[in-house]
The first five atom37 places (N, CA, C, CB, O) and aatype in JSON, in Angstrom:
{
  "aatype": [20, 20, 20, 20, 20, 20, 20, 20, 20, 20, 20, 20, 20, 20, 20, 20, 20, 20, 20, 20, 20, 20, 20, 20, 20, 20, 20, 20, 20, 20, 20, 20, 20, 20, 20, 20, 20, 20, 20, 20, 20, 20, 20, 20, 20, 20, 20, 20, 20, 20, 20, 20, 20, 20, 20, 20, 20, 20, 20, 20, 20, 20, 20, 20, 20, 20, 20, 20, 20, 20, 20, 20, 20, 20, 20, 20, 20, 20],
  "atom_mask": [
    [1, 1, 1, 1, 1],
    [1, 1, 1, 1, 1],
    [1, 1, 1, 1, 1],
    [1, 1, 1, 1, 1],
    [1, 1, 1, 1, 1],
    [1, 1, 1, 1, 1],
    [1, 1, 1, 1, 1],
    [1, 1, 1, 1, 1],
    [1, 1, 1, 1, 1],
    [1, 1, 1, 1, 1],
    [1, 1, 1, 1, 1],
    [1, 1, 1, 1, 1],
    [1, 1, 1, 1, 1],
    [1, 1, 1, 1, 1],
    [1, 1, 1, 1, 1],
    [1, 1, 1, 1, 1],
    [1, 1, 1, 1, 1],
    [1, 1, 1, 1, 1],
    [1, 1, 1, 1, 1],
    [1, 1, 1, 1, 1],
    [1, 1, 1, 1, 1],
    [1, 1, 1, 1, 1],
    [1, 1, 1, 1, 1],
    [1, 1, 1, 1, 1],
    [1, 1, 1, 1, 1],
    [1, 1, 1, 1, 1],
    [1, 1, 1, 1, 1],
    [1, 1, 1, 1, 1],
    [1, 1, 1, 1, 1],
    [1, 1, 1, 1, 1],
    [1, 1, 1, 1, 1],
    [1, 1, 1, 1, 1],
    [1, 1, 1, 1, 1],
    [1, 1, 1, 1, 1],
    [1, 1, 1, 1, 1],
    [1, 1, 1, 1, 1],
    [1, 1, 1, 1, 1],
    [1, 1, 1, 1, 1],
    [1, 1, 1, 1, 1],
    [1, 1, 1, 1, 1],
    [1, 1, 1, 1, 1],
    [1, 1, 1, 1, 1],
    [1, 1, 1, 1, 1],
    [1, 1, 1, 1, 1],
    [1, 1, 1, 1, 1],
    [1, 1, 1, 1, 1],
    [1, 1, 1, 1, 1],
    [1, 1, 1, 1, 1],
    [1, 1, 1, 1, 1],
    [1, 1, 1, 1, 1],
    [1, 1, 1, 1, 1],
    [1, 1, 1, 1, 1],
    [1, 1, 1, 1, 1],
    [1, 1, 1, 1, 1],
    [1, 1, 1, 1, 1],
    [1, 1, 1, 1, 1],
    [1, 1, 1, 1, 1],
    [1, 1, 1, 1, 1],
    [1, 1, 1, 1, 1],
    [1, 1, 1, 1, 1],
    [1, 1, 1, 1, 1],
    [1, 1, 1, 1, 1],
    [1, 1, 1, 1, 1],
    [1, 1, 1, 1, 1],
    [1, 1, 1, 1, 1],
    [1, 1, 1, 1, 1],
    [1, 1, 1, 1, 1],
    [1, 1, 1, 1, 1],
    [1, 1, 1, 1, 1],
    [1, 1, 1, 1, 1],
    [1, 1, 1, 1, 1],
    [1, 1, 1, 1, 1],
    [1, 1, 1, 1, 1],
    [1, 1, 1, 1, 1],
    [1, 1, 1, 1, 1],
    [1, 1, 1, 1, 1],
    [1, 1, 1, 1, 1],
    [1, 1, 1, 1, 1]
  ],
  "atom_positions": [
    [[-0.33, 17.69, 8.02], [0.8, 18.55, 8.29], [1.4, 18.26, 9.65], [0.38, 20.0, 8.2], [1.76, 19.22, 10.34]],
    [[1.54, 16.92, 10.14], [1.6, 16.5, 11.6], [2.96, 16.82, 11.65], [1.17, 14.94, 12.05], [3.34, 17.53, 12.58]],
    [[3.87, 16.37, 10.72], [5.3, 16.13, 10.46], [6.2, 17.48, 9.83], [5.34, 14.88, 9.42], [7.25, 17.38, 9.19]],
    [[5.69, 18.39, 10.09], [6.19, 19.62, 9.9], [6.66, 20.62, 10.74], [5.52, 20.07, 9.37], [6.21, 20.64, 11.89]],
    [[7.78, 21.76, 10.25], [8.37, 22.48, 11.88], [7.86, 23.49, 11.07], [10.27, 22.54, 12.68], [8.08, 23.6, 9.87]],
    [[6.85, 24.6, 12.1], [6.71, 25.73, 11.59], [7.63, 26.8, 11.13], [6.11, 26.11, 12.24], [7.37, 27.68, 10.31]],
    [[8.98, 26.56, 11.9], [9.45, 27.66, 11.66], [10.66, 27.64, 10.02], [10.13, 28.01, 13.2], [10.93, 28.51, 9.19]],
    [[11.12, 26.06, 10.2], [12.17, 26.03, 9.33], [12.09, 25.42, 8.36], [13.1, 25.71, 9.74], [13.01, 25.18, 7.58]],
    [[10.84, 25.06, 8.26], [9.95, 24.35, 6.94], [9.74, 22.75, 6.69], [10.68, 24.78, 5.59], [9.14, 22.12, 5.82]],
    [[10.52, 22.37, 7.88], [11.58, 20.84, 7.5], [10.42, 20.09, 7.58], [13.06, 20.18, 8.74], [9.55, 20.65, 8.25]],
    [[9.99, 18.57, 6.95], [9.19, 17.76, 6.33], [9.47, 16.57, 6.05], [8.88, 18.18, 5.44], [10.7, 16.6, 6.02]],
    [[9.22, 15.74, 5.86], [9.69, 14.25, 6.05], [10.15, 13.86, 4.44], [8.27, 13.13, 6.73], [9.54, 13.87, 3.37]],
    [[11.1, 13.62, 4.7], [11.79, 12.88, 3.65], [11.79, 11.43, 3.32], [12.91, 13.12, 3.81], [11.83, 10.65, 4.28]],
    [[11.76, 10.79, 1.73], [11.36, 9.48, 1.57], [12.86, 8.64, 1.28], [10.19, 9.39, 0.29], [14.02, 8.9, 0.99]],
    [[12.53, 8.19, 1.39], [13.86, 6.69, 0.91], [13.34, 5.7, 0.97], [15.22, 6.28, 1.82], [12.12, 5.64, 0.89]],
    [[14.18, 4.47, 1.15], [14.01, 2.95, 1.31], [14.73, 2.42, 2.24], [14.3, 2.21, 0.21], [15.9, 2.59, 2.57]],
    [[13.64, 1.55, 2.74], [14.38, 0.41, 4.07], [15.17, -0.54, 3.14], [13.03, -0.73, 5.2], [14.77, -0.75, 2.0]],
    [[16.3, -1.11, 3.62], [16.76, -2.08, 2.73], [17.37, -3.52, 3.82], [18.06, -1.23, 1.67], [18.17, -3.61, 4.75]],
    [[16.36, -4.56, 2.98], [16.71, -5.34, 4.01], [18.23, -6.06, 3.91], [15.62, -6.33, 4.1], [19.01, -5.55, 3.1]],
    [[18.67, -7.15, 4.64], [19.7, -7.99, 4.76], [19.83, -8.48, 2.89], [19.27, -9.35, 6.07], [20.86, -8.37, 2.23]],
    [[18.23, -9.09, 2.28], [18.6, -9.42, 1.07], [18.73, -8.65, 0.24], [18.05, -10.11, 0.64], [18.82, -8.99, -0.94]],
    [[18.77, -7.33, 0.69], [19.19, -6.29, -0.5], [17.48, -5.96, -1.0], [20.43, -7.2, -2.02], [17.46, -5.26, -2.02]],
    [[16.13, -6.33, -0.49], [14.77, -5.96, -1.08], [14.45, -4.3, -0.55], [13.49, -7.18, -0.47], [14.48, -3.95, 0.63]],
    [[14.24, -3.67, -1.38], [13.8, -2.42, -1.02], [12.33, -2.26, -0.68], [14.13, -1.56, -2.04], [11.62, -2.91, -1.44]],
    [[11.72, -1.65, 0.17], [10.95, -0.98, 0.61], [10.93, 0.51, 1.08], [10.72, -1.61, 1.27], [11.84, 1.08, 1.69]],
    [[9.44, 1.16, 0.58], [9.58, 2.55, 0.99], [9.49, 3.01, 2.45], [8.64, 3.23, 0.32], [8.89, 2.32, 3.27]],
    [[10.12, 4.22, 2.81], [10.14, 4.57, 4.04], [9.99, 5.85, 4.34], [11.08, 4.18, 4.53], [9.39, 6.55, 3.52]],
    [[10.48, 6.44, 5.52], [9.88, 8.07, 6.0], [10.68, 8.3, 6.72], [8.49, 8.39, 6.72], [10.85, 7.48, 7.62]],
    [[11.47, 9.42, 6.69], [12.63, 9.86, 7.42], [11.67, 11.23, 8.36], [14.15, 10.42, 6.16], [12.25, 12.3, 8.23]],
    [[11.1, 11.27, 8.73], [10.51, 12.06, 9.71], [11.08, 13.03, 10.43], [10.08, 11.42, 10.47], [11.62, 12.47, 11.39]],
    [[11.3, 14.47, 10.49], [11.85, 15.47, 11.25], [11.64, 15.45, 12.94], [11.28, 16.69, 10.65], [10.48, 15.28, 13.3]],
    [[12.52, 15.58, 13.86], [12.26, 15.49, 15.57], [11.44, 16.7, 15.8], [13.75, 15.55, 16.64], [11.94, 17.82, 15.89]],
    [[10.0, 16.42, 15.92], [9.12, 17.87, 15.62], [9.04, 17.43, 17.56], [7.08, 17.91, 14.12], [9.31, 16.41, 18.2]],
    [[8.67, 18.46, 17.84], [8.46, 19.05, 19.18], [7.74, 20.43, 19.51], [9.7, 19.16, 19.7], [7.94, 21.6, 19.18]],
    [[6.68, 19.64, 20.43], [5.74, 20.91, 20.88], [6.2, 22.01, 22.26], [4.21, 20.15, 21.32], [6.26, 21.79, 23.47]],
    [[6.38, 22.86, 21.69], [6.82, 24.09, 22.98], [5.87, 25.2, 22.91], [8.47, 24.88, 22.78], [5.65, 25.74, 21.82]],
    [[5.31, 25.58, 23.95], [5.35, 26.83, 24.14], [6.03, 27.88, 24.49], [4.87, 26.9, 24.53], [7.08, 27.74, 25.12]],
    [[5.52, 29.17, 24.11], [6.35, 30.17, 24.43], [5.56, 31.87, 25.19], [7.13, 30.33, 22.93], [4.56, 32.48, 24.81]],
    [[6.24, 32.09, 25.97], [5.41, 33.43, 26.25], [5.86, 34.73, 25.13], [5.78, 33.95, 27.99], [6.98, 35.17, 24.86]],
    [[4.57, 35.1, 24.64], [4.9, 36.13, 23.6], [4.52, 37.22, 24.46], [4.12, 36.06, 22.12], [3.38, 37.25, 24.92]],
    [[5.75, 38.55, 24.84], [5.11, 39.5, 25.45], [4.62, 40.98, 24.68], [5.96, 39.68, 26.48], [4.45, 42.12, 25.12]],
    [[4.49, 40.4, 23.4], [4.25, 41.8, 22.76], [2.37, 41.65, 22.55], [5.36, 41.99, 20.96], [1.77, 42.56, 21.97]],
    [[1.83, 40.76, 22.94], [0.56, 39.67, 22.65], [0.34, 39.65, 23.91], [0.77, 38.09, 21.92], [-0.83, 39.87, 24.23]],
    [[1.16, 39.42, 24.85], [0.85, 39.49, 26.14], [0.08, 37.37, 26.25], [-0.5, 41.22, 26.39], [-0.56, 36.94, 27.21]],
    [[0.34, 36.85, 25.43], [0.01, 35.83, 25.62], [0.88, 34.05, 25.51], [-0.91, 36.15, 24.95], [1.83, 34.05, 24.72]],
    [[0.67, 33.05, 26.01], [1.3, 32.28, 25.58], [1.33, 31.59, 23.57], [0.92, 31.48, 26.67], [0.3, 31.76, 22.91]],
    [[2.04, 31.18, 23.18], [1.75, 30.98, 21.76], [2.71, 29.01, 21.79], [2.7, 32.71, 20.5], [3.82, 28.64, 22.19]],
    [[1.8, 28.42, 21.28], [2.19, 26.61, 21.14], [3.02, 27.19, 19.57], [0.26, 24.98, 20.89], [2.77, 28.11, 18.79]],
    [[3.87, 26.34, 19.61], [4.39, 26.28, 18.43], [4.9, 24.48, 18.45], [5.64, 27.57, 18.27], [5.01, 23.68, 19.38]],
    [[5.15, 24.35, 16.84], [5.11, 23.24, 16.18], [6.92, 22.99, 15.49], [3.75, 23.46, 14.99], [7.23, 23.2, 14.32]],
    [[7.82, 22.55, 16.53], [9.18, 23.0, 15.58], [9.94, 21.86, 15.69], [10.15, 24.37, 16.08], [9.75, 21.03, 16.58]],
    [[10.89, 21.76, 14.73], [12.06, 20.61, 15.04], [13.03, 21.21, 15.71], [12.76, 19.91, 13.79], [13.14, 22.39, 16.03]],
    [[13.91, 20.06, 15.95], [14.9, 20.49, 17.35], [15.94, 21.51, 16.55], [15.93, 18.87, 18.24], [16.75, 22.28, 17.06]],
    [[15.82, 21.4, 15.87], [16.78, 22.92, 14.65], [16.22, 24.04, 14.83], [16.68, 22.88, 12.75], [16.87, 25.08, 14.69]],
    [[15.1, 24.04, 15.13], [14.13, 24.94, 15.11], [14.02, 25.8, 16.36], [12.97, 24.29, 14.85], [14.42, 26.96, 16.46]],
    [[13.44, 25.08, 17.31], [13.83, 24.77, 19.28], [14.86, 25.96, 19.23], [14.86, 22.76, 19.97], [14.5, 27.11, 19.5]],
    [[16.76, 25.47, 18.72], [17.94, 25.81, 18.77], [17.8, 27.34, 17.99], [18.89, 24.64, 18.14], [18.67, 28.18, 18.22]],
    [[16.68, 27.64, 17.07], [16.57, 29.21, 16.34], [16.3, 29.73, 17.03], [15.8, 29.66, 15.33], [16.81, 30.83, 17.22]],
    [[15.13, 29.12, 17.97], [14.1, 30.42, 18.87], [14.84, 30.72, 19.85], [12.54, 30.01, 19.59], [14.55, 31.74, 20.48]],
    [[15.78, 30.06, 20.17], [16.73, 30.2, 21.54], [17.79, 30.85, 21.28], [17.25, 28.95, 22.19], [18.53, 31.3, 22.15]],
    [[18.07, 31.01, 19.51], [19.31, 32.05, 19.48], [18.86, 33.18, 18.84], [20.63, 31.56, 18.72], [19.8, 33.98, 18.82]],
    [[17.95, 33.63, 18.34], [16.71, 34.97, 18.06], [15.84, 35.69, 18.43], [16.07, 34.94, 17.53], [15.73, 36.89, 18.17]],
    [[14.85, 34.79, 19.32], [14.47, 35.15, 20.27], [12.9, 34.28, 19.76], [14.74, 36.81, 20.56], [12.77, 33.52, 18.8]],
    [[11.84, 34.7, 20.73], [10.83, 34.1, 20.01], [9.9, 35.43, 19.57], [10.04, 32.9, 20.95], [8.79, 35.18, 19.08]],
    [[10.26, 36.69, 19.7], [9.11, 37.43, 18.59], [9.74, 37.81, 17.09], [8.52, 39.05, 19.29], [9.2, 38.44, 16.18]],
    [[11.32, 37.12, 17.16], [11.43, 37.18, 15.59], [11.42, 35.94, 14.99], [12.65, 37.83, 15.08], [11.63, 35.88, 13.78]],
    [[11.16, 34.71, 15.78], [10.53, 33.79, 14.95], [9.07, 33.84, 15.19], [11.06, 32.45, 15.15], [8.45, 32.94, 14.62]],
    [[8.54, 34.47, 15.72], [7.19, 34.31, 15.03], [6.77, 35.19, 14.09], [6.2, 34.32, 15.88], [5.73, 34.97, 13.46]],
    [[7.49, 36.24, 13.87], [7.6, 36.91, 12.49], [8.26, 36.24, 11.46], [8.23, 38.11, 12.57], [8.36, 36.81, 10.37]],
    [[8.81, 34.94, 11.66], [9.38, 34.8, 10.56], [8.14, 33.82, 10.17], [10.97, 34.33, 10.58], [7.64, 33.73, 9.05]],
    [[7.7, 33.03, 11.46], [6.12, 31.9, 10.99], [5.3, 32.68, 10.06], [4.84, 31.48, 12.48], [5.1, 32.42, 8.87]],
    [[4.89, 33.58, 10.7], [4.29, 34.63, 10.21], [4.32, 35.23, 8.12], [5.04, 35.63, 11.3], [3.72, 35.49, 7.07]],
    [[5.53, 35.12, 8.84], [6.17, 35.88, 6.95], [5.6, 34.44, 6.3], [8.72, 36.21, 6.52], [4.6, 34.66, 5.63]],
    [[5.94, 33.18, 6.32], [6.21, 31.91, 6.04], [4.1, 31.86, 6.0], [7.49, 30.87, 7.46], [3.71, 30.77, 5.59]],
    [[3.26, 32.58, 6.27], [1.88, 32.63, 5.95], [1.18, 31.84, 7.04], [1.59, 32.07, 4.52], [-0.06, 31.83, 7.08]],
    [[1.78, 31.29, 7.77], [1.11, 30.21, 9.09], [0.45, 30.98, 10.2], [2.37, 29.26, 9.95], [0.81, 31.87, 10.97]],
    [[-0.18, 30.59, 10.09], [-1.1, 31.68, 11.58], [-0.59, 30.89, 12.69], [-3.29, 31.68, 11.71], [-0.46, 29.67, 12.64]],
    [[-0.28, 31.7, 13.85], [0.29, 31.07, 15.43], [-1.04, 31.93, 16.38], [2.47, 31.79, 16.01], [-1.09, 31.8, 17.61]]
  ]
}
């Protein structure tokens, strides 16, 4: 689960490399996951979270104790 954002679910997507001769190979479109912490003050503690930069851009326009209710809802322990 390395490649996953806790909050917005996002997950790596497959396709194909395609070379110059037109040969396909499989590939991995990988989400920009990024580790942040955050101070939770209802916990009174810091909390690591696991998010893509979409994600980053939620907690910064919601706040971070309603995304961790939303991790939360979503069954992930933080």
């Amino acid at each position: 689960m390395s490649a996953h954002c806790m909050l917005t679910g996002a997950q790596p997507g497959f396709g194909n490399r395609i070379s110059h001769s037109h040969r396909r190979t499989s590939r991995r479109f990988d989400p920009n996951i990024q580790s942040r912490r955050y101070w939770l003050p209802s916990e009174r503690r810091q909390v690591r979270l696991r998010l893509s930069a979409r994600g980053v851009k939620t907690v910064d326009a919601i706040g971070v104790e309603a995304a961790v209710a939303r991790i939360r809802a979503r069954g992930i322990r933080v």
